[in-house]
C-alpha positions as CSV (number, residue, x, y, z in Angstrom):
1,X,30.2,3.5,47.7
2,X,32.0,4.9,44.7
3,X,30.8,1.3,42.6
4,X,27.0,2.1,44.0
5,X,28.2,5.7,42.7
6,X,29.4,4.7,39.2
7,X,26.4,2.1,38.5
8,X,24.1,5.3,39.1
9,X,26.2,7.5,36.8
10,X,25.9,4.5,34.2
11,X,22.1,4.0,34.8
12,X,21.6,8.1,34.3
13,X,24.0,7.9,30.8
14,X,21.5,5.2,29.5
15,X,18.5,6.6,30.6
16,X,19.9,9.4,28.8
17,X,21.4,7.9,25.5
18,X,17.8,6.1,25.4
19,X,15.6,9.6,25.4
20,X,17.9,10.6,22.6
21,X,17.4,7.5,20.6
22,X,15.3,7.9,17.0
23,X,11.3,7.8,17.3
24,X,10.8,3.6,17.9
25,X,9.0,2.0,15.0
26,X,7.2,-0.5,17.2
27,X,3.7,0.0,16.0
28,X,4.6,-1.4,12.9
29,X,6.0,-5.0,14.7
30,X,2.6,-6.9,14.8
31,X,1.8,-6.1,11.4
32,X,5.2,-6.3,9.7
33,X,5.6,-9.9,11.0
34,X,2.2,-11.0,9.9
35,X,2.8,-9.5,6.6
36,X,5.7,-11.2,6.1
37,X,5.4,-14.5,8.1
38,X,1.8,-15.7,8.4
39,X,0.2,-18.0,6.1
40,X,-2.7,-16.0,6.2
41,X,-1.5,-13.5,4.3
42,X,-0.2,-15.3,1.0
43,X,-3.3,-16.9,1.4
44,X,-5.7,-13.5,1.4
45,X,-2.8,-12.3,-1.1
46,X,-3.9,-15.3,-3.6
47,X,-7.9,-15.0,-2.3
48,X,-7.8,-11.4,-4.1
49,X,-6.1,-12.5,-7.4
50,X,-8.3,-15.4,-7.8
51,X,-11.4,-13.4,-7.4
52,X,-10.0,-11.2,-9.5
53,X,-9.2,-14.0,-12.1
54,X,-12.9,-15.3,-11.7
55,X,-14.4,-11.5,-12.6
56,X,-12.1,-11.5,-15.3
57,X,-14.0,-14.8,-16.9
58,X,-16.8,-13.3,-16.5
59,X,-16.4,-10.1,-17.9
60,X,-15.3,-12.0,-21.1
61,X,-18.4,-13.9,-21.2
62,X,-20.2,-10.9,-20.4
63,X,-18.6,-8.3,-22.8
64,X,-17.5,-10.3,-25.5
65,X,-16.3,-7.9,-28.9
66,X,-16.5,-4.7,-26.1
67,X,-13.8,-2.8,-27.5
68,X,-10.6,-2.4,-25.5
69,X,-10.7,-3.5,-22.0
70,X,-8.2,-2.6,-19.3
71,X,-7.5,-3.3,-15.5
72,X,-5.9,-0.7,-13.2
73,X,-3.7,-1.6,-10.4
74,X,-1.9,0.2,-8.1
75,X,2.0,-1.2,-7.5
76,X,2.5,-0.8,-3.8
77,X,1.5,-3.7,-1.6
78,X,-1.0,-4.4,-4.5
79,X,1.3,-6.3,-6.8
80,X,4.7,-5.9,-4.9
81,X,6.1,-6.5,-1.5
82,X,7.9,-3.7,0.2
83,X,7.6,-5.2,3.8
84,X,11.5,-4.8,3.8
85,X,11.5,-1.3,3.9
86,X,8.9,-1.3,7.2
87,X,11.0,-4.0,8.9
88,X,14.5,-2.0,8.4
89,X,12.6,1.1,9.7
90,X,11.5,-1.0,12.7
91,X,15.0,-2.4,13.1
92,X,16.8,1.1,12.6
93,X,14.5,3.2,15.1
94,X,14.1,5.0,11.6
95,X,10.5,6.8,10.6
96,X,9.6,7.4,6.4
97,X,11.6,9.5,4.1
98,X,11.6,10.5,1.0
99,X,15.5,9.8,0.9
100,X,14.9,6.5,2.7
101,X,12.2,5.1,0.4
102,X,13.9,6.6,-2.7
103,X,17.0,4.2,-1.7
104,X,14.3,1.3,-1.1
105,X,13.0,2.0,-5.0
106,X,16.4,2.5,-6.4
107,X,17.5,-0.9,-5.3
108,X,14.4,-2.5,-7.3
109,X,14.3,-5.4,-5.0
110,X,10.5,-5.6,-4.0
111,X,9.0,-9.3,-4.4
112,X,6.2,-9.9,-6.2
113,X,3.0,-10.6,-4.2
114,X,1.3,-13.8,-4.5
115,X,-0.5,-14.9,-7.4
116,X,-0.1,-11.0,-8.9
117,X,2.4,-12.0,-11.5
118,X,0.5,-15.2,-12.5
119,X,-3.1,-13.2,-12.7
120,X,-1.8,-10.0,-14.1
121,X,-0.3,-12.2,-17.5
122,X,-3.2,-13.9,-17.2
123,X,-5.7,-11.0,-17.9
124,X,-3.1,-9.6,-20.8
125,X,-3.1,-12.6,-22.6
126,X,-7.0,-12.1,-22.6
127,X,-6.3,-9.3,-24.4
128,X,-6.8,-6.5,-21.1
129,X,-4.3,-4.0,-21.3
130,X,-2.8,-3.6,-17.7
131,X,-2.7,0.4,-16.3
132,X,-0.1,0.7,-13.3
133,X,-1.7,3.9,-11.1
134,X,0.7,4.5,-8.3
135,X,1.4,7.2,-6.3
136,X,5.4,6.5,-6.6
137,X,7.1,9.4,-8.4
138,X,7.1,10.2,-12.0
139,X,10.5,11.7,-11.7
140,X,13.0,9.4,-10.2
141,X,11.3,6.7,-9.6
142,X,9.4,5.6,-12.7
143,X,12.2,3.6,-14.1
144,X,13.6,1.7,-11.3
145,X,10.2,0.4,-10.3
146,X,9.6,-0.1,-14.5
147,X,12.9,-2.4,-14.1
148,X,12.1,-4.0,-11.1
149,X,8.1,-5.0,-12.5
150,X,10.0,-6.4,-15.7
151,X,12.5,-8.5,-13.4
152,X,9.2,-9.8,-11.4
153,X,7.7,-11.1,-15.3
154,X,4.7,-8.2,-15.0
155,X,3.6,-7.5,-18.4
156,X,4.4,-3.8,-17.9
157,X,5.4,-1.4,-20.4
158,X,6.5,2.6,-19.7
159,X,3.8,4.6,-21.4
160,X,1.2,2.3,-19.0
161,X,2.8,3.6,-16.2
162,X,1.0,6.3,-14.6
163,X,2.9,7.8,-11.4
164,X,2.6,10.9,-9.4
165,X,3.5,14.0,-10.5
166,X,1.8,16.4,-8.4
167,X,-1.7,15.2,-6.6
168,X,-1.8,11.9,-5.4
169,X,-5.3,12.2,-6.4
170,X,-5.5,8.9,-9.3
171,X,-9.2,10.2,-10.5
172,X,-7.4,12.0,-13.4
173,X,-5.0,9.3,-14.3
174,X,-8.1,6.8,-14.1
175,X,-9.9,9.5,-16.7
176,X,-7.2,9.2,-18.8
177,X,-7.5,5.5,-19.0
178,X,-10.8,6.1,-20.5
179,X,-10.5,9.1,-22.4
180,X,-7.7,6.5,-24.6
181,X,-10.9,4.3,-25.3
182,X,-10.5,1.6,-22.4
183,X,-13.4,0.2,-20.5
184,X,-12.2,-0.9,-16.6
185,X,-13.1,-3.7,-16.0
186,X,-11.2,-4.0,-12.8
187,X,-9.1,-2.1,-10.0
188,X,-6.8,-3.5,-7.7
189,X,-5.3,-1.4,-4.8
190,X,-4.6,-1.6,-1.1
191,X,-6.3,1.8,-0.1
192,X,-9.5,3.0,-0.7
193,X,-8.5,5.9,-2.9
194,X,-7.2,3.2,-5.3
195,X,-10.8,2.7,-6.2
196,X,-12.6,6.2,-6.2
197,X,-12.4,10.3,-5.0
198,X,-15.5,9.5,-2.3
199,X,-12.4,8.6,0.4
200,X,-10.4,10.6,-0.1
201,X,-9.5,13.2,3.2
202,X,-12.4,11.7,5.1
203,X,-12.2,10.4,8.7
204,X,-12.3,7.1,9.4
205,X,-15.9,6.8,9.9
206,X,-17.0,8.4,6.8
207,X,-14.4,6.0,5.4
208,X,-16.1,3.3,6.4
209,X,-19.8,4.4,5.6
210,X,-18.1,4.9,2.4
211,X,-17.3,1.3,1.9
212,X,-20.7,0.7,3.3
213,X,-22.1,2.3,0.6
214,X,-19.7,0.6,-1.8
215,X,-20.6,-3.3,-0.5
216,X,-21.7,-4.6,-3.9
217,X,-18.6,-3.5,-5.4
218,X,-16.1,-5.2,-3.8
219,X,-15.2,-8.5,-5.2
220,X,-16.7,-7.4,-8.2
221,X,-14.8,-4.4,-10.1
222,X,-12.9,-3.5,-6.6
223,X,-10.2,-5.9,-5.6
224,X,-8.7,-4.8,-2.3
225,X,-5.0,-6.6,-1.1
226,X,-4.7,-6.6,2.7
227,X,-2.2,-4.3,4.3
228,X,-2.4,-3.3,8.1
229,X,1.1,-1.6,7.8
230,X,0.4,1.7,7.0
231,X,-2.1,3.6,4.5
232,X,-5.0,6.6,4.9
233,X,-6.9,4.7,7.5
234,X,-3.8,5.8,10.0
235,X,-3.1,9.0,9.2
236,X,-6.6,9.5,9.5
237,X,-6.7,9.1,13.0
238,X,-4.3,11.8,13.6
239,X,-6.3,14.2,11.4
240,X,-3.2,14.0,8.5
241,X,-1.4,16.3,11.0
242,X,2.2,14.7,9.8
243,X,3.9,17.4,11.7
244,X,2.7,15.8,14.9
245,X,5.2,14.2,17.6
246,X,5.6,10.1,17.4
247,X,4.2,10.3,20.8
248,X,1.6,12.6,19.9
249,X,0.5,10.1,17.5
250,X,0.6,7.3,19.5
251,X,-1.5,8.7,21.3
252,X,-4.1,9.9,18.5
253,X,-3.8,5.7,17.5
254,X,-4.5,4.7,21.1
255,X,-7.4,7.3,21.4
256,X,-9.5,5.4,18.1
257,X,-9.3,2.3,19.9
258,X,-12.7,0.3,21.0
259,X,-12.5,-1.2,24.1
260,X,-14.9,-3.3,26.2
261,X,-17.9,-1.8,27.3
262,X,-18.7,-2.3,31.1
């Protein structure tokens, strides 16, 4: 009796000990793994900077003596790899934070997608002047990311760095771009907002009409890098209520899914 006894008291404490654990990070498994294991994405990864390479050629043919030309990209899971940072998170039980992903930059350790470093020289030897638009900080976290881009071989200097400072809205940053006299000739990003204002703070269905309505451009002068891990289409479907619950926003997540129709 008293071992039945101290097995239950033992089940209770882990029960317990388990409610009290950090939020689990399990919804980002699938997608971490994929991102950093499957074939299918280096292959997407060097779909989207050959493309890109190809409307590049193009463009010179087409534009030839155009005055200066630049391409925009955004850095994160456009041009480098930060997959370690979800995987630790997923490992650790531990959500984002600001001190958490601050470590992650500090360390300058992000690889360099494939095919961006190769492209990216490419188009500057060409003569297009490359415009990094990312929604990193300005303060603090400019010139650890500045260090690790040079490490990777970008051809990235500091005055083309545009980071946040306090909107994460890039339809400014992409004015100034042109306001300095450069025709873009090509953006590269992993979210919609990457590309233009018309996504921004819209559900996922406007969203998607969005890109609908933006068919013709994609491929063309929109280059868009495949991430599932986390972006605007998420938040979305808990209405950018960040203060919600994990549950609470598992449950928004489950709640957008489609299922089979009977």
């Amino acid at each position: 009796m008293k071992k039945i006894i101290l097995g239950l008291v033992i089940g209770f404490m882990a029960i317990s000990c388990n409610s009290k654990q950090g939020p689990t990070q399990d919804q980002l498994l699938h997608a971490t793994v994929w991102y950093q294991q499957s074939a299918e994405f280096r292959a997407l990864s060097y779909q989207a900077f050959n493309v890109a390479k190809m409307r590049i050629d193009m463009d010179l043919m087409m534009n030839r003596g155009a005055g200066k030309k630049a391409i925009i990209v955004d850095v994160d899971e456009t041009i480098v790899d930060n997959s370690p940072y979800q995987a630790s998170g997923i490992l650790n039980n531990r959500v984002f934070s600001n001190e958490s992903w601050r470590e992650w930059v500090d360390m300058a350790q992000a690889k360099a997608l494939p095919g961006s470093v190769e492209f990216l020289n490419y188009a500057h030897s060409k003569g297009y002047t490359v415009f990094y638009i990312s929604n990193r900080k300005q303060k603090g976290e400019l010139l650890p990311t500045l260090k690790n881009l040079k490490a990777l071989g970008f051809p990235v200097v500091k005055e083309n760095m545009m980071f946040k400072t306090t909107t994460s809205s890039k339809i400014d940053r992409r004015k100034m771009v042109t306001d300095k006299g450069h025709r873009i000739a090509l953006l590269m990003g992993d979210a919609m907002g990457d590309f233009k204002e018309g996504y921004k703070k819209k559900n996922n269905s406007e969203q998607m009409a969005q890109a609908d309505a933006d068919k013709e451009r994609f491929g063309a002068d929109f280059i868009v890098l495949p991430n599932p891990m986390y972006g605007k289409w998420e938040t979305a479907t808990y209405k950018f209520n960040y203060k919600l619950s994990e549950k609470e926003k598992v449950d928004a997540r489950k709640a957008h899914l489609l299922p089979i129709k009977k």
